[in-house]
N, C-alpha and C positions, 0 to 999 in steps of 0.2 A: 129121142124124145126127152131123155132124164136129163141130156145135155142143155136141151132150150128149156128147160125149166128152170135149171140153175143160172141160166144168164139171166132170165124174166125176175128170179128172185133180187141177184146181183143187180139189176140196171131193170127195175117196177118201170119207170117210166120212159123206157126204148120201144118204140113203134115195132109192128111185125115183121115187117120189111125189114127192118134194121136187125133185129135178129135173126133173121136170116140170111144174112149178109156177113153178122160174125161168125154161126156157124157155119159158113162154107169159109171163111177164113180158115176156122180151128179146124175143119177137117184138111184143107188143103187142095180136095181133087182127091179120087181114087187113082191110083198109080203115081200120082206127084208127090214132090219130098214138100213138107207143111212151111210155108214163108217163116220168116225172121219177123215179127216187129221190135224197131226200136223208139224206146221211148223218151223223147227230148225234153228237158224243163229247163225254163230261166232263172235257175239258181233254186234255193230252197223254196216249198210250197207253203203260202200261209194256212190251208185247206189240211192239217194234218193232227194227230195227236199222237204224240209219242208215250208209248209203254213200257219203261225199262224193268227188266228183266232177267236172269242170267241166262247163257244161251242155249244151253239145254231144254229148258223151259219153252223157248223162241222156236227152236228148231221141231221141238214134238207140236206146238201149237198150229205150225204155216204148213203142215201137211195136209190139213184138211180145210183149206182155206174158203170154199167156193161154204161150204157150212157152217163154218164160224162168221161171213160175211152176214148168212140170213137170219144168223140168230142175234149179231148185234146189231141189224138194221131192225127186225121184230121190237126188238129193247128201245131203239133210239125213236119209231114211230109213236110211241106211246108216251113219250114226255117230249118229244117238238119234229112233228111229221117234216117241217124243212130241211132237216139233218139226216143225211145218208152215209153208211162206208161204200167206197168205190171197190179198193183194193188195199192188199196187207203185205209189205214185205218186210224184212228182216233188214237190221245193220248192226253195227258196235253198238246199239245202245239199247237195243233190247225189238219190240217190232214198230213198225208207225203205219198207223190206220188211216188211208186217205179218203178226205170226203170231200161229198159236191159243195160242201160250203163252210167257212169256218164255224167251228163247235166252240163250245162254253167249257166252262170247268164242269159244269153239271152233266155234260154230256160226254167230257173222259171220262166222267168217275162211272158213269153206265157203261159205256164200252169197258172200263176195269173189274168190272161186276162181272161182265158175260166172261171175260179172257177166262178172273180166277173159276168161275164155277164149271167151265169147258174143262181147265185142266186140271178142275177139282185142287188146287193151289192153292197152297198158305200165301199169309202178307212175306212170309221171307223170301218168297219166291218173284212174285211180281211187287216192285216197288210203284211209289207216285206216280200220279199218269201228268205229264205237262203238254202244254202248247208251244210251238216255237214261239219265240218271243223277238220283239222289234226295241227297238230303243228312242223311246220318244223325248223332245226337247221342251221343257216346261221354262215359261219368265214367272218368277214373282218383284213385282212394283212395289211402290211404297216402305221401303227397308231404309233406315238410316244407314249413313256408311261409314259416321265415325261407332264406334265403339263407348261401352259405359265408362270404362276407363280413360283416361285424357289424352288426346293426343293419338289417339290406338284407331286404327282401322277395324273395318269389322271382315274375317278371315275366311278361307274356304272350309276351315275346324269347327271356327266358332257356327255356322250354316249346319254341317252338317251335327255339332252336337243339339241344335235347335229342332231339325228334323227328328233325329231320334226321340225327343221329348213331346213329339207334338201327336197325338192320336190319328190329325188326319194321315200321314204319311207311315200308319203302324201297314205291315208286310210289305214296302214298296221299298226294292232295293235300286242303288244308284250305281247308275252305269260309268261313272267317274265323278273325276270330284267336284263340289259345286263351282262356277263361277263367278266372282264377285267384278261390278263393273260398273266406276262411278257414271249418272247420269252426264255430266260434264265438269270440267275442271274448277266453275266456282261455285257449283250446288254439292250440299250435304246428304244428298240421298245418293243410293245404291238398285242396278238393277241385279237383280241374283239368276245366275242361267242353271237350271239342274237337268241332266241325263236322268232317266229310271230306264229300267226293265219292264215293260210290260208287253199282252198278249196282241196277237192282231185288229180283234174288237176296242181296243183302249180300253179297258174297265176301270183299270186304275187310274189312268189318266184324267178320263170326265169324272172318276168320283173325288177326284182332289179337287177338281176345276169348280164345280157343280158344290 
């Protein structure tokens, strides 16, 4: 019985059937040796938040995992009921918390709340919580493309010291260096290609766009 509650916590919205379907997985059969699952992904999950941390830290936390699940899903329904933790495992980088859907920044820093106050941890212990990140392709139009100086092209430096000055583009860093690319051989404008770093939702992306 303590076992179907802990799944019912873990997975609120798995029908009874279905729960009982995993537990006769996890028990196995009486007299049978308990199955293997393995668990296949197509490359990294956008669905995750990573917690770096050292690994001591990691290793005392993923012990009790099926109860640190209910208490950061308790925490995450209270500020956006569509955000759930699945499951927690461990790597080099500290743990990463997978959920049914991708999270926000505002919804690591909850999950960062439950980790420290579980393992009663200072900030030297658990660092920044991030989101994998994608690398999205931005145009900016309407750029001349000679330079104020004569004769002078306008450069991948000269972009990116323009960016650094420009407020919209403060915390968005570039995922290489700008590209500068005349419209055509007898027009004086320039199209500019820029890489960033941003989360799976684009935030940073629509709010430069936007």
């Amino acid at each position: 019985m303590i076992n179907i509650l802990k799944i019912k916590e873990m997975f609120p919205k798995l029908q009874n059937h279905k729960i009982d379907q995993v537990q006769k997985i996890i028990n196995g059969g009486e007299g049978k040796p308990k199955p293997q699952i393995n668990m296949t992904t197509k490359g990294p999950s956008h669905k995750q938040v990573i917690i770096s941390m050292n690994k001591e830290a990691a290793n005392a936390y993923i012990k009790n995992m099926s109860s640190h699940i209910s208490i950061i899903n308790y925490a995450l329904k209270a500020i956006k009921p569509n955000i759930l933790a699945d499951f927690i495992h461990i790597d080099d980088k500290g743990i990463i918390i997978s959920t049914n859907n991708v999270a926000f920044l505002s919804d690591s820093q909850e999950i960062k709340k439950c980790i420290k106050n579980s393992l009663l941890s200072n900030d030297d212990q658990i660092y920044f919580p991030r989101l994998p990140q994608l690398k999205y392709y931005l145009k900016i139009i309407g750029i001349p493309f000679l330079n104020e100086q004569p004769n002078t092209c306008i450069s991948p430096k000269d972009i990116e010291n323009i960016l650094k000055k420009n407020h919209i583009f403060n915390n968005v860093i570039l995922a290489s260096r700008p590209r500068v690319i005349k419209v055509s051989p007898k027009s004086d404008m320039a199209i500019i290609w820029i890489d960033i770093w941003d989360t799976q939702n684009s935030f940073k992306a629509k709010t430069i766009i936007n």
